[in-house]
C-alpha positions as CSV (number, residue, x, y, z in Angstrom):
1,X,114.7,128.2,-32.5
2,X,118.0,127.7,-34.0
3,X,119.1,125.5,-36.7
4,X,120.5,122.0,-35.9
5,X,123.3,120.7,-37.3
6,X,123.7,117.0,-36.1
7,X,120.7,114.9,-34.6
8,X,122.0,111.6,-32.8
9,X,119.8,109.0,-32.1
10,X,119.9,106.1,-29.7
11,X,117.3,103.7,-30.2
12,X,118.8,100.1,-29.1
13,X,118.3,99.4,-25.2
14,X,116.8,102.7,-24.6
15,X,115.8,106.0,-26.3
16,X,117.7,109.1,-26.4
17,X,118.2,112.3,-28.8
18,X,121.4,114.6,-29.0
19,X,121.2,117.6,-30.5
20,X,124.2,118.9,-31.2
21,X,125.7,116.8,-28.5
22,X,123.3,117.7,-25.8
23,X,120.6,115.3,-25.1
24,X,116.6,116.1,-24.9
25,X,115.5,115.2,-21.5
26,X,112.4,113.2,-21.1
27,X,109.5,116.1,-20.3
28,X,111.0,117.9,-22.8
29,X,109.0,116.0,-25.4
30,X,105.8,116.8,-24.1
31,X,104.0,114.2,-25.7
32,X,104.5,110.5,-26.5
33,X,103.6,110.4,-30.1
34,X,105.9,113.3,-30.7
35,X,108.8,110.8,-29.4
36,X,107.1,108.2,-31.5
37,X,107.5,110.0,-34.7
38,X,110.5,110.7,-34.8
39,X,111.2,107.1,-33.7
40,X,109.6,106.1,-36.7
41,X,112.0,108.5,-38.9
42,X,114.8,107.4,-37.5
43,X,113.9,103.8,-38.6
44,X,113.0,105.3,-41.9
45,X,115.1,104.5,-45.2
46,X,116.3,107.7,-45.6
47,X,115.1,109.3,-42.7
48,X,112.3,109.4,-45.2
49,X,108.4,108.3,-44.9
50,X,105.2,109.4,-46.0
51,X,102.8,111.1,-43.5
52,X,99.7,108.1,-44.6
53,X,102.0,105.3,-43.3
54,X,102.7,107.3,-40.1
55,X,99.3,107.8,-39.7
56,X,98.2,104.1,-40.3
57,X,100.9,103.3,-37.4
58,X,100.3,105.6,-34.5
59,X,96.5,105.7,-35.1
60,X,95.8,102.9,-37.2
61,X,91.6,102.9,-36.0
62,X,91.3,106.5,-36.5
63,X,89.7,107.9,-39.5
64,X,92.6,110.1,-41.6
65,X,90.9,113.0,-40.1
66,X,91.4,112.6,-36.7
67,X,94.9,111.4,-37.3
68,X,96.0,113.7,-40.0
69,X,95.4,116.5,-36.6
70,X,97.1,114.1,-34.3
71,X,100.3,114.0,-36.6
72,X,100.1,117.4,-37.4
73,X,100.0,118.3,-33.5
74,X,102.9,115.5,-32.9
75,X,105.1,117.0,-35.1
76,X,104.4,120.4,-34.1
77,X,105.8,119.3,-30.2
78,X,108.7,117.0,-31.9
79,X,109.9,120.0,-33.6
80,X,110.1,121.7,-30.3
81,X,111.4,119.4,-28.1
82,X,114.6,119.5,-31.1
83,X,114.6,123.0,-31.1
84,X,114.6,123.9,-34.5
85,X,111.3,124.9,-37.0
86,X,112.4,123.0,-39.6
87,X,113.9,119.5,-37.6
88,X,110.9,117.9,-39.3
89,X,109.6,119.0,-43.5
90,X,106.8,118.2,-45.2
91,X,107.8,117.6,-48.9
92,X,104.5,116.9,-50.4
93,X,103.2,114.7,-48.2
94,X,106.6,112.8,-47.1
95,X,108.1,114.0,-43.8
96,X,111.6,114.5,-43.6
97,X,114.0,114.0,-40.6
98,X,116.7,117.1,-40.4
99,X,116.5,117.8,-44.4
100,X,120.1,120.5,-43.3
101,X,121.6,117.8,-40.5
102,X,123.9,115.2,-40.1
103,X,121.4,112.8,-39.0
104,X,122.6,109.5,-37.3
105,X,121.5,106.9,-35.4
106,X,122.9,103.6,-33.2
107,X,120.8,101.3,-35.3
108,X,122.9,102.7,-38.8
109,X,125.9,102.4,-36.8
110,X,125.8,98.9,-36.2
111,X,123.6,97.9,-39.1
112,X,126.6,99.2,-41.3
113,X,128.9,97.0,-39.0
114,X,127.2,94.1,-39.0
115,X,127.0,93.8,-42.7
116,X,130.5,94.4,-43.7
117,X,131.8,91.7,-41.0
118,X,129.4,89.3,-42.6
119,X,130.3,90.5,-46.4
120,X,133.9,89.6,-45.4
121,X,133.6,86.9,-42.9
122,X,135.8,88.2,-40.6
123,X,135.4,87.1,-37.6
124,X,136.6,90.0,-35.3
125,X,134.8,92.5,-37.3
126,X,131.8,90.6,-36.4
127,X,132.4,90.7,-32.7
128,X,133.0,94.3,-32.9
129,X,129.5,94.8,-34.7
130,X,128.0,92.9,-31.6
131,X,129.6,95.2,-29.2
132,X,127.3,98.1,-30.8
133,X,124.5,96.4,-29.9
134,X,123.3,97.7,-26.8
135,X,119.8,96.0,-26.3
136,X,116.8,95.1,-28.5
137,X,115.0,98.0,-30.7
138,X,113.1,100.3,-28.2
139,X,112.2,98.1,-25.5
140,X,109.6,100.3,-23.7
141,X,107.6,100.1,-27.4
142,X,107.0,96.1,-27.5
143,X,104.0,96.5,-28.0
144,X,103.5,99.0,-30.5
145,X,102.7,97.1,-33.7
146,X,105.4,99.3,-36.0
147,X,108.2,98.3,-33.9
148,X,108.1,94.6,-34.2
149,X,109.5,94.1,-37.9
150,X,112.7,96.2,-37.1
151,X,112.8,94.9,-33.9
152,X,113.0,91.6,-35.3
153,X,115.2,92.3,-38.2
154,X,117.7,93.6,-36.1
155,X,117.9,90.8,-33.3
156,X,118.4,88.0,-36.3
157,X,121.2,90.2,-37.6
158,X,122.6,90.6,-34.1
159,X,122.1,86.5,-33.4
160,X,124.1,86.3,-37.1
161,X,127.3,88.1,-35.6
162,X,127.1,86.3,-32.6
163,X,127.8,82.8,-34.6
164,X,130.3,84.8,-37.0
165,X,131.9,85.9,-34.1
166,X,132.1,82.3,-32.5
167,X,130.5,84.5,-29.4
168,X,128.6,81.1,-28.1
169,X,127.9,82.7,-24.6
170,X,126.4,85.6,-25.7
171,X,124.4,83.3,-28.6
172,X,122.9,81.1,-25.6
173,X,121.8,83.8,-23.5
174,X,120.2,85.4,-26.8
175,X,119.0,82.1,-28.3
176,X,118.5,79.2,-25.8
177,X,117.4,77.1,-28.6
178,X,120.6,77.8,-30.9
179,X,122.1,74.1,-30.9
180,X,125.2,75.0,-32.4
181,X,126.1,77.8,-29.8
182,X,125.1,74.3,-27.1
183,X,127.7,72.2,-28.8
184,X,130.1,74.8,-28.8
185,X,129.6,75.6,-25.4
186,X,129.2,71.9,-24.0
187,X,132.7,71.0,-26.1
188,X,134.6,73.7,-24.3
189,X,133.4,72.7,-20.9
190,X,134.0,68.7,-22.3
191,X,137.8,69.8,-23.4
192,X,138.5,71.6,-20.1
193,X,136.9,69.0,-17.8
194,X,134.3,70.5,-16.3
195,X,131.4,67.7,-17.0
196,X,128.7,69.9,-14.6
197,X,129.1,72.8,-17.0
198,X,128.6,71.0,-20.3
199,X,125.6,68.9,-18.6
200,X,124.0,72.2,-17.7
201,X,124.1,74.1,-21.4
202,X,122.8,70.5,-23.0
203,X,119.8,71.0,-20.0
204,X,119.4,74.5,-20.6
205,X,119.4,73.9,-24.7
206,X,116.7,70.8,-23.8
207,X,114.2,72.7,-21.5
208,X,114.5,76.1,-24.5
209,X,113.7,73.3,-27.2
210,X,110.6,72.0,-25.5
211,X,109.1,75.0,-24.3
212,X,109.7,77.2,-27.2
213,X,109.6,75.0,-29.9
214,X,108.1,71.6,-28.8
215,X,110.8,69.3,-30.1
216,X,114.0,67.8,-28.7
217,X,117.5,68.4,-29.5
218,X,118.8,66.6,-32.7
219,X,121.4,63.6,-32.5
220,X,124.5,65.3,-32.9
221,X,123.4,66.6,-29.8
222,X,122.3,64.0,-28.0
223,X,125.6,61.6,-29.2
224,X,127.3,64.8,-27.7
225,X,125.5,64.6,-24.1
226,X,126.3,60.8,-24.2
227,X,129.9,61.6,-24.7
228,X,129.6,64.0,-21.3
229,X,128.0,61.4,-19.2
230,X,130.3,58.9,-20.6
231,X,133.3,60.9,-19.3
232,X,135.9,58.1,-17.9
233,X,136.5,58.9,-14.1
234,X,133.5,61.2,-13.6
235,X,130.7,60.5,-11.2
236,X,127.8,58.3,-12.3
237,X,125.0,60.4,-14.1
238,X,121.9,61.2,-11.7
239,X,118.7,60.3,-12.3
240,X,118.1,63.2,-14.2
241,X,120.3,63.2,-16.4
242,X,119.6,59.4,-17.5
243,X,116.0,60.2,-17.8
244,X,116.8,63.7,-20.2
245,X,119.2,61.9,-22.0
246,X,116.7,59.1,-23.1
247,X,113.9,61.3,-23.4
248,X,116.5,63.6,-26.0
249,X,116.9,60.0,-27.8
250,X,113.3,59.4,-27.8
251,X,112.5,63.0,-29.4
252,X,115.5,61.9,-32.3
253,X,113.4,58.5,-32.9
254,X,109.6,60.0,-33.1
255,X,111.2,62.5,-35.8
256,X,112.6,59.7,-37.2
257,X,109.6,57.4,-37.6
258,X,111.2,54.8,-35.6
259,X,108.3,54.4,-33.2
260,X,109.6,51.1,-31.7
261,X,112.9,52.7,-30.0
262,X,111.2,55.8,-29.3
263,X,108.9,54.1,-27.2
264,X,111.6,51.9,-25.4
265,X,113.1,55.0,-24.0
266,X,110.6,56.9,-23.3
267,X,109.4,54.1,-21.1
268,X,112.8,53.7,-19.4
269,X,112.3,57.7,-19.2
270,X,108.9,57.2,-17.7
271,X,109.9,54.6,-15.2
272,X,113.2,56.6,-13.7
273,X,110.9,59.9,-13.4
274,X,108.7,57.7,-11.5
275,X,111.4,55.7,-9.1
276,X,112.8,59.2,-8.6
277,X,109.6,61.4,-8.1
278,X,110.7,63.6,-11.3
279,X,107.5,65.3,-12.5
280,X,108.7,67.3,-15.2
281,X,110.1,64.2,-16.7
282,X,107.2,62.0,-16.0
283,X,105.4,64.4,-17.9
284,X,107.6,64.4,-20.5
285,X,107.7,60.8,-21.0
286,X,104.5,60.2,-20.5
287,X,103.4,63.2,-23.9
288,X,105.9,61.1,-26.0
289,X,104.3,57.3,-25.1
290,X,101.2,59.4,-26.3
291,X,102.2,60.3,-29.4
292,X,103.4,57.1,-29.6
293,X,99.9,55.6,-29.0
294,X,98.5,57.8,-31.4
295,X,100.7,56.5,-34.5
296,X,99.9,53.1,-33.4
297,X,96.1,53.0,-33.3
298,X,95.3,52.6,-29.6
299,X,95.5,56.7,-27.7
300,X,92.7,55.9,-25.8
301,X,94.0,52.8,-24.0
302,X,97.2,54.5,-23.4
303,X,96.0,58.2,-22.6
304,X,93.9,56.0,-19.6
305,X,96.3,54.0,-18.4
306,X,98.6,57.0,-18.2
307,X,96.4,59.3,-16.5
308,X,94.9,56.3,-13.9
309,X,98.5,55.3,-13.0
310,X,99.2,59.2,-12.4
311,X,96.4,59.3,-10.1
312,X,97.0,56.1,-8.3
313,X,100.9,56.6,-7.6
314,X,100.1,60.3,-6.7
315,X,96.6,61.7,-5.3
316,X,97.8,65.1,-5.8
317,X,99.4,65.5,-9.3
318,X,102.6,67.8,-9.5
319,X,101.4,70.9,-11.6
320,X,103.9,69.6,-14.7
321,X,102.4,66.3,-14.7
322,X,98.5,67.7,-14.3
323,X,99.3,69.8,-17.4
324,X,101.5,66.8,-19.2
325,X,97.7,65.0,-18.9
326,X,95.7,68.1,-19.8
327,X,97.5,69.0,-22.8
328,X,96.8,65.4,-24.1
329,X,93.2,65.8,-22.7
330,X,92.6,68.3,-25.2
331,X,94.3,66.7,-28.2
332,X,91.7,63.7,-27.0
333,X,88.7,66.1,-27.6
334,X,89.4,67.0,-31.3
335,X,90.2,63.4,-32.2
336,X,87.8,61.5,-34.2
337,X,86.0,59.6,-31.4
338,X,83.4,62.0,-30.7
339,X,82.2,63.7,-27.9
340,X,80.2,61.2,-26.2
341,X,83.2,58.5,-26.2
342,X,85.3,61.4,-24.3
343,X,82.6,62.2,-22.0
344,X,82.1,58.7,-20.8
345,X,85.8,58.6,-20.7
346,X,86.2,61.2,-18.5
347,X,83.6,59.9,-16.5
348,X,85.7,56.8,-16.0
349,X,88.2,58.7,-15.0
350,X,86.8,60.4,-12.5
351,X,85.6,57.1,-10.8
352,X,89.1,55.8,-10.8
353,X,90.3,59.7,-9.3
354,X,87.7,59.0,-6.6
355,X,88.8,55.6,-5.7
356,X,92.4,56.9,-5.4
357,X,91.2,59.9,-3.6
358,X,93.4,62.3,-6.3
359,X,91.2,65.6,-5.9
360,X,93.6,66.9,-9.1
361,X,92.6,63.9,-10.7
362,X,89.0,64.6,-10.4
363,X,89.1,68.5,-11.2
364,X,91.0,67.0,-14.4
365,X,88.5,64.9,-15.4
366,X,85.7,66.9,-14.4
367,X,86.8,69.5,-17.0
368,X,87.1,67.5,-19.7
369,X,83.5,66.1,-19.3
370,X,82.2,70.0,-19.3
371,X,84.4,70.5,-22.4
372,X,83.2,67.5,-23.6
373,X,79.1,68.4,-23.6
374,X,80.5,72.1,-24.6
375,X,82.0,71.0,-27.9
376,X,78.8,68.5,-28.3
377,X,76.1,71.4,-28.1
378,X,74.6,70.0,-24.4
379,X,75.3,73.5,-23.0
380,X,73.3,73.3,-19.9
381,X,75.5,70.6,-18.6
382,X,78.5,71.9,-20.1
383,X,78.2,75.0,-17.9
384,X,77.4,73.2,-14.6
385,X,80.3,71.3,-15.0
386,X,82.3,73.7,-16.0
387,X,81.6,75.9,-13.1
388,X,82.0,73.0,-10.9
389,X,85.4,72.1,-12.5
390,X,86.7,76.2,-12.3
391,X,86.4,75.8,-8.7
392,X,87.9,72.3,-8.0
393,X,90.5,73.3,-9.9
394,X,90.8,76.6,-8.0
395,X,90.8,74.4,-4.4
396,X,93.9,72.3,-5.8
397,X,95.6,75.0,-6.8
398,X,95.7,73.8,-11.0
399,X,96.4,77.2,-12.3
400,X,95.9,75.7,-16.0
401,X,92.8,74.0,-15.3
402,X,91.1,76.8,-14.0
403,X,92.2,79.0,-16.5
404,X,91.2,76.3,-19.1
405,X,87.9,76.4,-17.3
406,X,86.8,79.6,-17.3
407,X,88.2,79.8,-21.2
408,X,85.2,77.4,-22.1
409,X,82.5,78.6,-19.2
410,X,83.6,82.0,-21.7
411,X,82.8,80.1,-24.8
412,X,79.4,79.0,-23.6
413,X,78.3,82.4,-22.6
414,X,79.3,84.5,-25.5
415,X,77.1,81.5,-27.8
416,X,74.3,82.1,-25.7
417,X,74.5,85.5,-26.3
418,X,75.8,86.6,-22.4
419,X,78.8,89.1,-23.9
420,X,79.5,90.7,-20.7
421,X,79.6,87.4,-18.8
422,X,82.2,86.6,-21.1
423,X,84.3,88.8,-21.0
424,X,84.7,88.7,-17.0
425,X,85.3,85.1,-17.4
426,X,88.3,85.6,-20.3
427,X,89.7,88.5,-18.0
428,X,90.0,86.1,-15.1
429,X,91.0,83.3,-17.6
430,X,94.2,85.5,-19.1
431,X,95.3,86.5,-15.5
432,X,95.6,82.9,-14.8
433,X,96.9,81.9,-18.2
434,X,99.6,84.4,-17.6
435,X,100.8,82.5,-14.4
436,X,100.3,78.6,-16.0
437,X,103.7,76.8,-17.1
438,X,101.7,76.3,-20.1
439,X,100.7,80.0,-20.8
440,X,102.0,79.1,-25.1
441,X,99.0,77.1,-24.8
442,X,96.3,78.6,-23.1
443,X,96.6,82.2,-23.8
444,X,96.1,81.7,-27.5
445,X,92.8,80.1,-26.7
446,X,91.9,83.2,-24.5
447,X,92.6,85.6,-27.1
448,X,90.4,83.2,-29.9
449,X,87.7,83.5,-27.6
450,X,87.9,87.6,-26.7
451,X,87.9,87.9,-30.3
452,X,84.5,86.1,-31.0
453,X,83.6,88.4,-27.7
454,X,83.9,91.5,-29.3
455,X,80.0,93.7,-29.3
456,X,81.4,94.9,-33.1
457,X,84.2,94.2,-35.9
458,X,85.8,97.7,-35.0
459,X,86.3,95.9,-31.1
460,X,87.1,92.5,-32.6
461,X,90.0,94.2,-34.5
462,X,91.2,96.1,-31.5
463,X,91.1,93.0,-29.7
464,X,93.1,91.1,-32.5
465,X,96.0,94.0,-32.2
466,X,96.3,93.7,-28.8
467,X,96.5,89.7,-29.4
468,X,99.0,90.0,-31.8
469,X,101.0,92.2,-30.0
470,X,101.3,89.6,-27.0
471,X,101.7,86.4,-28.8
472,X,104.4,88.2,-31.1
473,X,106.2,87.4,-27.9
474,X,105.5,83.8,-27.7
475,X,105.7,80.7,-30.0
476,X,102.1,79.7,-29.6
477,X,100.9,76.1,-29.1
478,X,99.6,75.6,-32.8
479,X,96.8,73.6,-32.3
480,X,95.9,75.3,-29.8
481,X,95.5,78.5,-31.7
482,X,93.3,77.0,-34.1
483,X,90.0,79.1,-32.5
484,X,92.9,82.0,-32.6
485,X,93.3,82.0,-36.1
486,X,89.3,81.1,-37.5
487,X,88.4,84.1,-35.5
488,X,91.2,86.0,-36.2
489,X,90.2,85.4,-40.0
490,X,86.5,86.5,-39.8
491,X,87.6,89.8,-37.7
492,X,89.6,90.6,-40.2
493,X,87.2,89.9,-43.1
494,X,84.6,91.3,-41.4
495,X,86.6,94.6,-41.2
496,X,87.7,94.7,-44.7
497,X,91.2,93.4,-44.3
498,X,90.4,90.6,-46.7
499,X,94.3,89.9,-47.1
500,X,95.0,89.6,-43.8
501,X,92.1,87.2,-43.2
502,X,93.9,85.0,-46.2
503,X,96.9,84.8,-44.3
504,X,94.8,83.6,-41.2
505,X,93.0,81.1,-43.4
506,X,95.9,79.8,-44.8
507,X,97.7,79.3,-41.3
508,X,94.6,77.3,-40.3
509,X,94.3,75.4,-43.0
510,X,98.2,74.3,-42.7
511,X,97.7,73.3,-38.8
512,X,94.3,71.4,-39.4
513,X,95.9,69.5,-42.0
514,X,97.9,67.8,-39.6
515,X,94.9,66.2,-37.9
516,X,92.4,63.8,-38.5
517,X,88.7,64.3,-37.2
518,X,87.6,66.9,-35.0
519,X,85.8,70.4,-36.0
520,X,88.8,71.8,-36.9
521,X,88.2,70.9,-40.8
522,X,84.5,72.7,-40.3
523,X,85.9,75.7,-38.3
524,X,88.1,76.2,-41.6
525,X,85.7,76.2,-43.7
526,X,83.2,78.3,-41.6
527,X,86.2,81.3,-41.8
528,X,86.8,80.4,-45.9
529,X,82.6,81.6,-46.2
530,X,83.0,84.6,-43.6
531,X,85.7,86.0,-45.9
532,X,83.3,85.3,-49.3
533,X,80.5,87.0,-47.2
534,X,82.9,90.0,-46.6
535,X,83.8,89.6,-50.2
536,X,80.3,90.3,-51.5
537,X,80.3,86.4,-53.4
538,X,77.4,85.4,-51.3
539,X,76.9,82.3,-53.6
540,X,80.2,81.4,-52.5
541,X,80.1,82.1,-49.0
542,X,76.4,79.9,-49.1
543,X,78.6,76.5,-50.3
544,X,81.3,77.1,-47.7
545,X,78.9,77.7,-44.6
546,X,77.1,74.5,-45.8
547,X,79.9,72.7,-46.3
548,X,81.3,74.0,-42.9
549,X,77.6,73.0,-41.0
550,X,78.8,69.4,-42.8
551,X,82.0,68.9,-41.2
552,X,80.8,70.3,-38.1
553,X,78.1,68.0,-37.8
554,X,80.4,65.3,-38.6
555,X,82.6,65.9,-35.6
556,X,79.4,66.0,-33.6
557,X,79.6,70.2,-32.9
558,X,75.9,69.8,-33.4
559,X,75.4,74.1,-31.9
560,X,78.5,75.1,-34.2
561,X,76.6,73.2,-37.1
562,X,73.4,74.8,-36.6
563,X,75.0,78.4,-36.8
564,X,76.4,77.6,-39.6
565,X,73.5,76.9,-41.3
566,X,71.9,80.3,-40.2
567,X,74.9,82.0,-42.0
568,X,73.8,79.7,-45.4
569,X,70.1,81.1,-44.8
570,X,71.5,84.3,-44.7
571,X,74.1,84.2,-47.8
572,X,71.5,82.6,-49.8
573,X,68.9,85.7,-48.8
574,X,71.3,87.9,-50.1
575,X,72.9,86.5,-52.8
């Protein structure tokens, strides 16, 4: 082995090492974690970090045993893959990255860069720091859990050149939700004439808003996309664009407060998308004339009309619109009503989906009875219907519903104690979940649900990683992650990690906040006495379950109050 004196890294868009300005090839490394350390030095303040931390990220469910001998054998192949004995030092108990080289990486390079163009605000500068970056932070690692902090960090400080450097096509294709880089973008199209291109980056800045972010683009926006369509001499605005346009000024108004306008154009909205056959936009409309609803006392009358007028002016429901009327469905089941008002409800609706012959109609409705006697503790029917409703939904080909299905026929078998039967059901469930337009909704639901699968805490954790890993790479429906985050909580206290399960606690406790009614309030405070349990307070974690079995039993999650107060009985045995 010889004695290196400069070790070059390349670490954004791909991974590469120079060694004295001849690259290691791939097999050279001989094993992955070998790669991975030295990754993690690179990264490293210093090209500095302590052998525990590496430990705890490459083997974070080993004991310090096993992965004080998998570190040791990493480095061992690390150092030979670079060629020299002493590329890698232990100095009591911090490993060093070439302690005698001129070590240097891509993300220093442009790190540097990027930070004196911002210091100085020169604009030029900036865009020559963007030019050094080649690609996000080891893209092959996305879903190694160390990676996602720096990868992070460094994409905001790339996005921040990108709007020093006035680079708004670059910003867009980085950040479709980015409404300054739009404006920017749609001005320069306006200036030069071309109305089609401006009309385009307002479309392609509204679709990233509402499926990222769930809100509409704000009025200086919207005043600009009027301007386009205005444009004296141009073409009449399609369909389309009227009905985005209006549903952009209805999203303004709800944010607003100003119910009565937002509900005047979403109903000119609603009635374009349905002159023109626009699904999307029907959809759209028809999730803002719901919210609408709900601020004015009267969802239920609305939610039915909606859904009976989908079915009667199309038997077969376009997948957007099916999953426009699902989502809603499922704010409908945590609403204050209680289950037995939603069940007869959605048996109304299935009478109406059989007198208009919509079979997506029926599979609709058909699920949200089985959800219905689910959520209300009559499990025997919940699972026939259920099952029924999986397979109607399979025939019409309503990816959501039957992954929606199966997430539930999961939720009954794991309460009845059927673990393995569950965890077929949430594999099938995530496949289809993966394929949905609404996968920000359903998968977080999927993972809630494999966590309470887990035989053991150790599993539930690994399950948890490998959930947070995915969803890292999603903005996740946050309502819908509310069984996400209660079980995320009591895996984590369960396993010791009481801080972490604060932070899950917390989360929870912000989302249900927002809502009135429902089990959400008990599922809370079921995860508040899971971490006091954890905690050793058993006195403690006795009041919460109680309280939890309360709120539960309020909401009319008779099965889910009843378990919690088996966890009481057991806290007060112990306390």
């Amino acid at each position: 082995m010889t004695c290196v004196k400069t070790l070059a890294s390349q670490l954004l868009g791909r991974f590469s090492v120079a060694v004295d300005g001849v690259a290691i090839s791939g097999d050279e490394w001989r094993s992955r974690r070998a790669a991975d350390v030295v990754k993690l030095l690179v990264l490293a303040p210093g090209h500095r970090m302590h052998r525990a931390q590496i430990m705890e990220a490459l083997w974070p469910e080993s004991d310090p045993d096993a992965s004080g001998t998998n570190l040791r054998k990493a480095v061992h192949f690390a150092r030979l893959a670079i060629g020299d004995g002493q590329a890698i030092v232990n100095e009591r108990g911090v490993l060093v990255l070439g302690p005698g080289a001129s070590v240097e990486s891509d993300v220093e390079r442009f790190e540097a860069a990027a930070q004196q163009g911002l210091d100085v605000g020169d604009r030029a500068m900036c865009r020559a720091a963007a030019d050094l970056y080649r690609g996000e932070l080891l893209p092959v690692d996305v879903y190694e859990s160390w990676s996602v902090e720096p990868r992070a960090r460094l994409r905001r400080r790339y996005l921040e050149v990108l709007r020093a450097g006035a680079l708004w096509d670059r910003l867009a294709d980085e950040d479709p939700t980015d409404e300054r880089a739009a404006r920017a973008l749609m001005r320069a199209h306006l200036e030069a004439g071309e109305r089609r291109e401006a009309i385009r980056s307002f479309e392609r800045l509204r679709e990233a808003l509402r499926d990222h972010l769930g809100v509409g683009p704000d009025p200086a926006t919207v005043a600009l996309y009027e301007d386009v369509l205005a444009l004296e001499g141009a073409e009449p605005p399609t369909n389309t664009e009227r009905a985005h346009a209006l549903l952009a000024w209805a999203l303004v108004h709800m944010n607003r407060h100003d119910i009565a306008e937002a509900e005047r154009a979403a109903a000119e909205a609603r009635a374009i998308a349905l002159d023109a056959g626009l699904g999307r936009e029907l959809g759209e409309a028809a999730v803002i004339l719901a919210k609408v609803a709900m601020a004015q006392g009267r969802w239920r009358e609305q939610f039915a009309e909606e859904l009976a007028e989908s079915m009667r002016m199309r038997a077969n429901m376009e997948p957007i619109v099916y999953d426009a009327h699902l989502c809603l469905a499922e704010y409908y089941l945590t609403g204050p009503e209680g289950y037995d008002t939603v069940a007869e409800f959605a048996r109304q609706m299935m009478r109406i989906a059989e007198e208009a012959g919509s079979a997506t109609g029926g599979a609709l409705a058909l699920l949200m009875l089985g959800e219905a006697e689910l959520l209300g503790g009559r499990l025997v029917e919940a699972e026939k219907h259920l099952k029924e409703a999986a397979q109607a939904n399979d025939r019409e080909g309503c990816i959501s519903g039957a992954a929606l299905a199966r997430q539930r026929l999961a939720e009954a078998a794991v309460s009845r104690g059927r673990r393995y039967e569950g965890n077929r059901l949430l594999n099938r469930a995530r496949s289809l979940a993966h394929r949905s337009d609404i996968a920000t909704h359903l998968l977080v639901r999927v993972f809630g649900t494999m966590i309470q699968a887990a035989a053991d805490p150790k599993e539930a954790v690994r399950v948890l990683r490998e959930a947070e890993r995915e969803l890292a790479q999603m903005e996740a429906c946050e309502p819908c992650s509310m069984g996400y985050l209660t079980s995320a909580a009591t895996a984590s206290a369960r396993a010791g990690e009481l801080d972490r399960a604060r932070s899950f606690i917390g989360e929870a406790e912000r989302i249900a906040g927002m809502w009135q009614g429902g089990p959400w309030t008990g599922a809370v405070w079921e995860a508040r006495g899971n971490l006091r349990q954890a905690a050793g307070e058993h006195e403690q974690a006795r009041a919460m379950f109680r309280e939890a079995a309360e709120a539960f039993a309020r909401a009319g999650n008779q099965s889910d109050a009843a378990r919690c107060l088996e966890s009481a009985a057991g806290s007060a045995t112990r306390a």
